[in-house]
C-alpha positions as CSV (number, residue, x, y, z in Angstrom):
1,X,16.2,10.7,30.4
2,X,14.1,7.9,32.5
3,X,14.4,4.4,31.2
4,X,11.0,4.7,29.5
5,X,12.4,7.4,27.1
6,X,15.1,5.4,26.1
7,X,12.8,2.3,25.0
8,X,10.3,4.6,23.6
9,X,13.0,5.9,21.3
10,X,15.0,2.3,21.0
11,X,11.5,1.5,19.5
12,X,11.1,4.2,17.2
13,X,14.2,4.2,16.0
14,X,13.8,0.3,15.2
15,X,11.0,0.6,13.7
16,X,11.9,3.5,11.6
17,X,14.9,1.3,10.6
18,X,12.8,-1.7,9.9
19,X,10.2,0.5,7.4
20,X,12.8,1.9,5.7
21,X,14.2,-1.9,4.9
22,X,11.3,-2.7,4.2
23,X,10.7,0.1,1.5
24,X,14.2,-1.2,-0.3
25,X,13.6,-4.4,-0.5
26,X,12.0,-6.0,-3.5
27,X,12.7,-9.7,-3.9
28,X,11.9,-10.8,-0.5
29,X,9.3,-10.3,2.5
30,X,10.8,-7.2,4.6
31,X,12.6,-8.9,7.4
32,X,15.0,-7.9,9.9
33,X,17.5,-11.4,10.8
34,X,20.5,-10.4,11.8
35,X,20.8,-12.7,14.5
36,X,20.4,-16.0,11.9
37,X,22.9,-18.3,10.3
38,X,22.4,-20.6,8.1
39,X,23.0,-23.6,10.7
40,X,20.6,-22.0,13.3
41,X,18.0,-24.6,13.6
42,X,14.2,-23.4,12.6
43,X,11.9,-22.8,15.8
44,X,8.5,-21.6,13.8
45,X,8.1,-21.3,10.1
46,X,5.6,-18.2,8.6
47,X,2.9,-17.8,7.7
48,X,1.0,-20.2,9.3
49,X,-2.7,-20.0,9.4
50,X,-2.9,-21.0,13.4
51,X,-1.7,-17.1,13.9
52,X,-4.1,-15.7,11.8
53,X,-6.7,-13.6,13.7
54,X,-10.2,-15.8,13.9
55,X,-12.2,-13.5,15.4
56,X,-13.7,-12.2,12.0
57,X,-15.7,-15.4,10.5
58,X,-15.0,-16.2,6.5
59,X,-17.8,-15.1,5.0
60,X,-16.1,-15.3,1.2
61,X,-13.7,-17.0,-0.4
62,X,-11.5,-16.9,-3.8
63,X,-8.9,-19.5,-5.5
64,X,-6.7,-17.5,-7.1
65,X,-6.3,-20.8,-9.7
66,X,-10.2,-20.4,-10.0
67,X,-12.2,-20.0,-13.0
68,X,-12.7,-15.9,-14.2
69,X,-15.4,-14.1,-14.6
70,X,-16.0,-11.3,-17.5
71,X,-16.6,-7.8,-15.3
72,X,-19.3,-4.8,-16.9
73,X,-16.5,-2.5,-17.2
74,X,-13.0,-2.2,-19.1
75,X,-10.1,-0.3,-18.9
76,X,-9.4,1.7,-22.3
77,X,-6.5,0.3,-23.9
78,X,-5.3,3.5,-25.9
79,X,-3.8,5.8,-23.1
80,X,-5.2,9.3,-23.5
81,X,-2.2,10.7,-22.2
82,X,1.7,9.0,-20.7
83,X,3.8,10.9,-17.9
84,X,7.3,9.3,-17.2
85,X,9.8,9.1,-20.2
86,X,13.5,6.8,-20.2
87,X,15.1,10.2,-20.7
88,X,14.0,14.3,-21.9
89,X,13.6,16.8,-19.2
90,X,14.1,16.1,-15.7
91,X,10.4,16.5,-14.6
92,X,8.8,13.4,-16.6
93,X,11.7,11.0,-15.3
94,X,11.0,9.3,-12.1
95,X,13.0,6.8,-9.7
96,X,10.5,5.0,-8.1
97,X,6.9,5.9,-8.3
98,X,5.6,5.3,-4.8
99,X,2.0,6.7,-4.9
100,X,-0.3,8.5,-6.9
101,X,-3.8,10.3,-7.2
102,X,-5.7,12.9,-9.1
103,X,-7.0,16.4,-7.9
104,X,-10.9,17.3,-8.0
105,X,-10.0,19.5,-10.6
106,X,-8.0,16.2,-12.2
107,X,-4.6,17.4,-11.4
108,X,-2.3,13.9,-11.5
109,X,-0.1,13.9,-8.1
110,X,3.0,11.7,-8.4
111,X,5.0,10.7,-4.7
112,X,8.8,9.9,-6.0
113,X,10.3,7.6,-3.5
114,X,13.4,7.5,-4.9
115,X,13.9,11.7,-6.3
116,X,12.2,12.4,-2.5
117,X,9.6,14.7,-4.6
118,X,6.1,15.1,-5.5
119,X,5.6,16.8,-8.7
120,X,1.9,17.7,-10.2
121,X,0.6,17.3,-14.3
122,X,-2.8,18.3,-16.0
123,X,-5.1,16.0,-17.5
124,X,-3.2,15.7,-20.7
125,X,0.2,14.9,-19.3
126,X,1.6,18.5,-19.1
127,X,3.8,19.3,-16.1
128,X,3.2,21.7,-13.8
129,X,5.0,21.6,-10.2
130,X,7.3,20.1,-8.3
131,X,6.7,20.3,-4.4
132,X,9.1,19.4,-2.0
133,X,12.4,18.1,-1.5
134,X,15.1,15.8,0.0
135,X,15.7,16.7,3.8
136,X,14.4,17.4,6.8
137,X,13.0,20.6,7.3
138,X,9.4,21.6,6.6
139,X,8.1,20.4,3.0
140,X,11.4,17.8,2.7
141,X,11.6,14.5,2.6
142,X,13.1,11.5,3.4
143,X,11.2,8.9,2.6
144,X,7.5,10.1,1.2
145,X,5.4,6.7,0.6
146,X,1.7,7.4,0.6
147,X,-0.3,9.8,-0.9
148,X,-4.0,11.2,0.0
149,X,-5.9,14.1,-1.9
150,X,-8.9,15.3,0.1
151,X,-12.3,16.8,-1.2
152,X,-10.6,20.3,-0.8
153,X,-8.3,19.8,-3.0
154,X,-4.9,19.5,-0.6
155,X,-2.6,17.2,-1.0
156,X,-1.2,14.8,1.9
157,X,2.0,13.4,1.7
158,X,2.8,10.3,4.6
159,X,6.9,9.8,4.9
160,X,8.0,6.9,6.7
161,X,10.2,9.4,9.2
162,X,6.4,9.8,10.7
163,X,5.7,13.2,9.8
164,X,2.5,14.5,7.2
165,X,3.3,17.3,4.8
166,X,0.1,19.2,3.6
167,X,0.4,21.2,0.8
168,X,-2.8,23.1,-0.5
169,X,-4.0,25.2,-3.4
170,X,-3.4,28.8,-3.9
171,X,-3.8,31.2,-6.7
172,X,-0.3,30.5,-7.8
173,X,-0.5,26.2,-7.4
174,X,0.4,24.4,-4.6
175,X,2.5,25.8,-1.2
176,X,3.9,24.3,1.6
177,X,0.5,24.4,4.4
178,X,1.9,22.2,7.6
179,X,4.0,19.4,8.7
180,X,2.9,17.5,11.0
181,X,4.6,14.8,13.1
182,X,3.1,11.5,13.8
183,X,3.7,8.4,15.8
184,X,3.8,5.7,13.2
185,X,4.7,6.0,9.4
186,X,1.9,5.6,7.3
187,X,1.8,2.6,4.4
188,X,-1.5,3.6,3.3
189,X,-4.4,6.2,4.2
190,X,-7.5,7.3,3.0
191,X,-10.9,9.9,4.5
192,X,-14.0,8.1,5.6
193,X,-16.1,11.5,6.5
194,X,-14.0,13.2,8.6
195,X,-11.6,11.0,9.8
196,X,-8.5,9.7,8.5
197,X,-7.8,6.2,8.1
198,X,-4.5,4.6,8.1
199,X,-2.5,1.1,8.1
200,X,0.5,2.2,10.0
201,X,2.0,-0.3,12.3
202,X,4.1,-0.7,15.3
203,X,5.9,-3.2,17.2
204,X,4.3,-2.0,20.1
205,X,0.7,-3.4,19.5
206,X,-0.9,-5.5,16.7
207,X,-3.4,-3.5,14.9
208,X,-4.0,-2.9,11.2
209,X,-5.4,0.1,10.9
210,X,-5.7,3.5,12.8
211,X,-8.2,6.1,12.8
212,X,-6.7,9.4,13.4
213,X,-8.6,12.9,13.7
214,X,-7.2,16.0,10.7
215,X,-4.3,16.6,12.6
216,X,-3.1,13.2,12.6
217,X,-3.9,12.2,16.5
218,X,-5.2,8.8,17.0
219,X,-8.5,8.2,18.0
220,X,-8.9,4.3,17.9
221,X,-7.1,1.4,16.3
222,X,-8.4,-2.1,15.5
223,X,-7.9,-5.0,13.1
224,X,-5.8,-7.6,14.8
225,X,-4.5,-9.6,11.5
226,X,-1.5,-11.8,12.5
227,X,-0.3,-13.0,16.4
228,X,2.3,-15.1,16.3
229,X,4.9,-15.0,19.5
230,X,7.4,-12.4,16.9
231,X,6.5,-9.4,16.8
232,X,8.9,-8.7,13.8
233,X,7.2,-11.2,11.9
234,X,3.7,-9.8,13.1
235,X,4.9,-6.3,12.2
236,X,5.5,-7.5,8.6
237,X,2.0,-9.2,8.0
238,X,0.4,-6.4,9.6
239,X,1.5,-4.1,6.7
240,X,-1.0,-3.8,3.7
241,X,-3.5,-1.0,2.4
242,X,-6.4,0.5,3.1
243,X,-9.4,2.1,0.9
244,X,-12.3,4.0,2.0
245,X,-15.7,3.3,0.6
246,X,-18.1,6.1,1.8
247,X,-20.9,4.8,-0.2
248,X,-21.1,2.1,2.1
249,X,-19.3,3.7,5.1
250,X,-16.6,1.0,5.3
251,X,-12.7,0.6,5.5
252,X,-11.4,-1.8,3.2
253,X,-8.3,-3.4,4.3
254,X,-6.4,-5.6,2.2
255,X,-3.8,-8.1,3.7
256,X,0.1,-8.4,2.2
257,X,0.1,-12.0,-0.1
258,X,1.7,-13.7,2.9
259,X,-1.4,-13.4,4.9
260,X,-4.1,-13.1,1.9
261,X,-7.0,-11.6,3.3
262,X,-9.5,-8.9,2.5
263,X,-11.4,-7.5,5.5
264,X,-14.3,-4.4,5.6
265,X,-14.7,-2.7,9.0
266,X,-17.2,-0.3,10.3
267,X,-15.2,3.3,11.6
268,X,-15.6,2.3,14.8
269,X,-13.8,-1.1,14.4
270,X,-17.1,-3.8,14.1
271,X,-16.3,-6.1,11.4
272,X,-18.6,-6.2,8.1
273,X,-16.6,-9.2,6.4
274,X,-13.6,-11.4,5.6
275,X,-12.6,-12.9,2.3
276,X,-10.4,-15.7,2.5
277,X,-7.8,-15.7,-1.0
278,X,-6.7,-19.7,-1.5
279,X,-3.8,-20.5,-3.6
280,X,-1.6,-17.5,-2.8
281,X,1.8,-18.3,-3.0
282,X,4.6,-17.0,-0.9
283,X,8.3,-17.3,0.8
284,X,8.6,-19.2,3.9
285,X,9.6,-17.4,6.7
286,X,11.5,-19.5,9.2
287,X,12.4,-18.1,13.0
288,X,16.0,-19.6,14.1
289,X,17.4,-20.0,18.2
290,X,18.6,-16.8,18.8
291,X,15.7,-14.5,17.6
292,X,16.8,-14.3,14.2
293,X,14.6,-15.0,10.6
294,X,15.8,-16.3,7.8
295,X,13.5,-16.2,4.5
296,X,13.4,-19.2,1.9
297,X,12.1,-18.5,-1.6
298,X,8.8,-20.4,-2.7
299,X,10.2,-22.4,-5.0
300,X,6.8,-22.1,-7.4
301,X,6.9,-17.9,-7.3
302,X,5.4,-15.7,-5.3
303,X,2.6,-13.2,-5.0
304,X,2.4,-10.0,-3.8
305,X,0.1,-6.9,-3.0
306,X,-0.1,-4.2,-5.7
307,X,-3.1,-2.2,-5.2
308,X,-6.8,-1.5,-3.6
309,X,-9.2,0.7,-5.3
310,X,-12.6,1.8,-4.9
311,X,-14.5,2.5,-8.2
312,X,-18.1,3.8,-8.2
313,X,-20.5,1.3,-9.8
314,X,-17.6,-1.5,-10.1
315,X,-17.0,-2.3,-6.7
316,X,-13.7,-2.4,-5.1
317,X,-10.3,-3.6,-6.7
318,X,-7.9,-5.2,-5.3
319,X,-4.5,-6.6,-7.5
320,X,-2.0,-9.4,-6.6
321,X,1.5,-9.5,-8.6
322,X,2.9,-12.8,-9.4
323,X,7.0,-13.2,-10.0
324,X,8.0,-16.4,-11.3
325,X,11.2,-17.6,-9.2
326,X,13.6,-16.3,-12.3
327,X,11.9,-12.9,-11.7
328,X,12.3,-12.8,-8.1
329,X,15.8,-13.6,-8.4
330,X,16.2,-11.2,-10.8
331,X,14.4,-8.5,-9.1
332,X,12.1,-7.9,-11.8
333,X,8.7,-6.6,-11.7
334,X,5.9,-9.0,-11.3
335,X,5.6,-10.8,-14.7
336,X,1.7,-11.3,-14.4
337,X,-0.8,-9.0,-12.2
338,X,-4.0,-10.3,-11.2
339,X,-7.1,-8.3,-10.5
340,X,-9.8,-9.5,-8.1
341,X,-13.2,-7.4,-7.9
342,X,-14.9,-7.6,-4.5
343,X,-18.8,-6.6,-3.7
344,X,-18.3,-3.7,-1.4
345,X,-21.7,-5.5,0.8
346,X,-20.9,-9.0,0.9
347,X,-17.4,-9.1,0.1
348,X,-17.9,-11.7,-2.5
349,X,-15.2,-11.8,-4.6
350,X,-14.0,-12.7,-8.5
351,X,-11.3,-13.1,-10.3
352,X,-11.3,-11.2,-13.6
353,X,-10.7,-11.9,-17.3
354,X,-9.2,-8.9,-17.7
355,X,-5.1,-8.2,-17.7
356,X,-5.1,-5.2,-16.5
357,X,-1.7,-3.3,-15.6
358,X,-1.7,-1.9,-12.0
359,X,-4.6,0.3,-10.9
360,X,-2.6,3.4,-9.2
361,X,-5.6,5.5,-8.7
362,X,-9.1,5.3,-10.0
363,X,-11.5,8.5,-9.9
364,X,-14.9,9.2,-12.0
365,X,-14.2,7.9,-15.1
366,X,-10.7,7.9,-15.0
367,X,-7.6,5.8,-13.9
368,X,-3.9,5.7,-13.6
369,X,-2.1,2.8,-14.8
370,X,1.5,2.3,-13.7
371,X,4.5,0.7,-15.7
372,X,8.0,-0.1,-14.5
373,X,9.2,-1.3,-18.0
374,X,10.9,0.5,-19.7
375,X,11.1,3.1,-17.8
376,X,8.4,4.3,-14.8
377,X,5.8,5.8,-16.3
378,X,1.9,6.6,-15.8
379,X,-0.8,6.5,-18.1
380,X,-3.5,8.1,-17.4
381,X,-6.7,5.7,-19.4
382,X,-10.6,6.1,-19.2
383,X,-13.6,3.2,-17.8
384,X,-15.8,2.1,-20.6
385,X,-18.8,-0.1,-19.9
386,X,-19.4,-3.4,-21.9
């Protein structure tokens, strides 16, 4: 094997390490520092706004402490039907609900991180499949993350081992189609036309987001976020999630709290705009003599990314979590959730009235809403105009 194989794979094993970390971990930003110690003496502290990309010029900009605005739609508050249960049959509990979506024939598709399984319900909260495994032969899993349904009706499934299972529809449900290997895992992905778009990261370049043609080769990548001299640090503040908007023919991509930025590309990588999100509180990430990172908790609480949306004739939605420091400690869900609603043109943005729980899907006139308390569940709700 020439020395460039072995790097290659030292790479991709580190980085398949470091998602899988980063998965896990709850409380704090997803770092690698085993080479700190608690008298190494700080070199560079994170974020820090110097290392944000500038090429992109702030067009919009939101304090998160701001005043709210009232939006012309609302999310029903009587669930017309709940998936998930504390206990009962094995099918309605889940471990960790990692991504979801909804059919065109309004199927609900739930990715279990933590069962390794995706497992398919009707409209009114019925079960009907389970799909998939944990392992690694064709249609397993290791550790399934994302989740895309395309206008055909298949279902994509993104594990962090960098491989895409496709399962599509037959006359007796859903069957195994393809796996296909890639060469990044994939946080978040979504179909602009033809193409599908990605946030999947490396530690071998900087970009955000990758286009990639339907069997998962890349075609181009763009959306340099964070460049700081770390490429650990970059590789963490690269990672956030992306939403396509083909009414307007733009990529959405939404920044982890630590950075705080919204951007909207064109496919072939021209930006559209930037919104700037002030007030976001985070941890401080120090670098220490040696290579290592240490991470101090913000001692006023933290936010975090939840979710990005695009819903016809509301705009696009984008949720922060706040914990308070108890919470974090505690590794407790975020205590308050934030929803910002951005014009898909402009990119102006506004904070909303409206508590809403977290947006796991929207599509028509429906949406999922996820809970963690007191057990993981979904509800699946209806839009209602004001």
């Amino acid at each position: 094997m020439s020395v460039r194989d072995r790097n290659s794979r030292r790479r991709v094993a580190l980085e398949t390490f470091f998602m899988l970390l980063c998965i896990r971990l709850a409380a704090a930003p997803c770092l690698i520092f085993p080479l700190s110690s608690a008298s190494s003496q700080a070199v560079g502290r994170h974020p820090d706004r110097r290392f944000v990309d500038q090429s992109v010029p702030v067009t919009s900009s939101l304090r998160l402490g701001g005043p709210r605005t009232a939006q012309p739609a609302a999310l029903g508050d009587n669930p017309m039907a709940t998936i998930g249960r504390e206990d009962g049959p094995d099918a309605f509990i889940f471990g960790e609900i990692a991504s979801v979506g909804t059919t065109p024939q309004g199927t609900v598709v739930v990715v279990d991180r933590k069962m390794q399984d995706v497992r398919l319900f009707d409209s009114r909260g019925r079960f009907l499949q389970r799909l998939g495994r944990p392992g690694q032969g064709p249609g397993e899993f290791r550790a399934p993350h994302s989740l895309l349904v395309t206008p055909n009706g298949e279902i994509w499934v993104a594990d962090m081992q960098r491989r895409l299972t496709v399962f599509a529809p037959s006359a007796e449900g859903y069957r195994l189609a393809r796996t296909v290997p890639t060469e990044i895992g994939f946080r978040s992905m979504c179909f602009l036309g033809d193409e599908l778009v990605v946030n999947g990261i490396s530690l071998s370049d900087p970009y955000a987001i990758r286009i990639l043609d339907a069997s998962a080769r890349p075609i181009r990548a763009f959306g340099r976020i964070y460049q700081s001299p770390n490429a650990f640090v970059n590789y963490q503040f690269t990672e956030g999630l992306v939403a396509c908007d083909s009414s307007n023919d733009i990529i959405v991509y939404a920044s982890p709290a630590t950075v705080g930025e919204i951007r909207a590309y064109r496919r072939d990588g021209r930006a559209v705009w930037r919104t700037v999100l002030e007030d976001v509180r985070t941890n401080v990430i120090s670098e220490t003599e040696g290579g290592g990172v240490k991470v101090e908790r913000s001692p006023n609480g933290a936010h975090s990314l939840l979710s990005l949306n695009v819903v016809a004739g509301i705009g696009i939605l984008l949720q922060y979590g706040f914990r308070t420091p108890a919470q974090m400690a505690a590794r407790e869900a975020a205590g308050e959730i934030l929803t910002i609603v951005l014009d898909p043109k402009t990119g102006a943005a506004a904070l909303s009235t409206a508590s809403w729980p977290r947006l796991g899907a929207a599509s028509g006139n429906r949406a999922l809403a996820l809970f963690e308390d007191p057990a993981p569940r979904i509800e699946i709700r209806d839009w209602r105009n004001r």
